[in-house]
PALUMPA-758414 format. One record per residue (C-alpha): residue number from 1; z negated, x negated, y. Coordinates in steps of 0.2 Angstrom, whole numbers, plus 5000, padded with zeros to 4 digits. Example, Ala and Ser with C-alpha at 12.3 -4.5 7.8 and 13.67 -1.06 7.14 Angstrom:
// residues 2
[1 [4961 4938 4978]]
[2 [4964 4932 4995]]
//
This chain:
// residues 99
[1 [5000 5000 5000]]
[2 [5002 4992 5017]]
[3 [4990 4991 5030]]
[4 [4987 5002 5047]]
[5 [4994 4986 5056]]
[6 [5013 4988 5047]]
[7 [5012 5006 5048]]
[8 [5010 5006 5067]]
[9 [5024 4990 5070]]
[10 [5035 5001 5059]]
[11 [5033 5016 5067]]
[12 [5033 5005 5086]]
[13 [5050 4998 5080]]
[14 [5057 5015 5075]]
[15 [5057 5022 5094]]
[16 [5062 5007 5101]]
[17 [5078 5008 5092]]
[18 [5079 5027 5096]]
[19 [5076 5025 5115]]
[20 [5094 5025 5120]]
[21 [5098 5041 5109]]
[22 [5083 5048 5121]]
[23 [5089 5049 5137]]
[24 [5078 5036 5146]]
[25 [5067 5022 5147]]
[26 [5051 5023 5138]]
[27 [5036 5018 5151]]
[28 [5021 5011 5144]]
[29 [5023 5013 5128]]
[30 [5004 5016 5116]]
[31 [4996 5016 5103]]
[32 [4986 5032 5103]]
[33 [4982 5040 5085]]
[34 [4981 5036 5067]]
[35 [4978 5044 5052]]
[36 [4982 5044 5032]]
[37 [4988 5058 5023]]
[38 [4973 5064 5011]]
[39 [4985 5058 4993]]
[40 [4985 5043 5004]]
[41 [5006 5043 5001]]
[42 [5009 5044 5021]]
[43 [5001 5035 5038]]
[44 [5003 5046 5052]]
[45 [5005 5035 5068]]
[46 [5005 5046 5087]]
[47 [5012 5033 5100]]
[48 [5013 5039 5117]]
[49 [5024 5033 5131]]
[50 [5028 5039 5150]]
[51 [5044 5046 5154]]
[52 [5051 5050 5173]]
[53 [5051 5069 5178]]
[54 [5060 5071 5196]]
[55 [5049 5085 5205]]
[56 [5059 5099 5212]]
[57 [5067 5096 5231]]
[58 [5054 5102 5245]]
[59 [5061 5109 5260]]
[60 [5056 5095 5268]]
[61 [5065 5082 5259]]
[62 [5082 5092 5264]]
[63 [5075 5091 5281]]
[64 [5072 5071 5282]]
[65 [5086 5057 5278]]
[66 [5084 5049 5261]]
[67 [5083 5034 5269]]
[68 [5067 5039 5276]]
[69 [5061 5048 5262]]
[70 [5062 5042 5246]]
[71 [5065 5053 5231]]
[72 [5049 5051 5223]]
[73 [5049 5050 5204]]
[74 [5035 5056 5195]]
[75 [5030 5052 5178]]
[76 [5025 5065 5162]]
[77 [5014 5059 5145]]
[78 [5025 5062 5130]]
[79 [5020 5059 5112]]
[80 [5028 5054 5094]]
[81 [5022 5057 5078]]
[82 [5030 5048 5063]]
[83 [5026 5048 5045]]
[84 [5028 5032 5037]]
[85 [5029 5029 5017]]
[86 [5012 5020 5014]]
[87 [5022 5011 5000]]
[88 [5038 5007 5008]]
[89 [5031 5006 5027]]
[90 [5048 5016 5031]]
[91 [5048 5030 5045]]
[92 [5052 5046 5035]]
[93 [5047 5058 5050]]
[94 [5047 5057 5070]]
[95 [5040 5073 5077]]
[96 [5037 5080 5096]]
[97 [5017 5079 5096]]
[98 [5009 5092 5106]]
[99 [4993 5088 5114]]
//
C-alpha cells in the first residue's frame, strides 16, 4: 500500500496536468484533507486552490477611465477531491468538493 505522502503527490500532480483543460491558473494551490476509504482500497485527497472571479461592473467603473480604475479581480476558494488506488497510487476520481 503506499503512503499518505504518494497519495497526495499523485493526486497534486494529477491537477497540475489538468490546469489548462480548466480554464485558468490555479492560485495557491493546498493541501487541505485526507482520508482512507474504510476497506482501506482508496486515499481520498481534497486540495484546494484560488481561482479569479471578476466581480460584476459597478456604475462607477463605467463612469471612471480604466486607466484610473483598475478592474479589480477577486479571488474564490475552490476544491478537488480525488480518489487514488492505495495500491497503484493512480488517480481514479477527481470530484467538485463542496464545502
Amino acid at each position: 500500500m503506499i503512503d499518505v505522502k504518494t497519495a497526495v503527490n499523485a493526486a497534486h500532480e494529477y491537477i497540475k496536468s489538468m490546469q489548462d483543460m480548466m480554464g485558468s491558473s490555479l492560485g495557491d494551490l493546498r493541501f487541505e484533507e485526507v482520508e482512507l476509504s474504510e476497506d482501506k482500497s482508496f486515499w481520498l485527497i481534497t486540495l484546494g486552490f484560488d481561482i479569479p472571479k471578476k466581480p460584476p461592473k459597478s456604475r462607477l467603473e463605467e463612469l471612471i477611465p480604466i486607466s484610473i480604475a483598475p478592474t479589480l479581480v477577486l479571488y474564490e476558494r475552490e476544491y478537488k477531491l480525488f480518489k487514488v488506488n492505495s495500491q497503484t497510487g493512480e488517480v481514479e476520481a477527481m470530484k467538485i468538493r463542496q464545502v
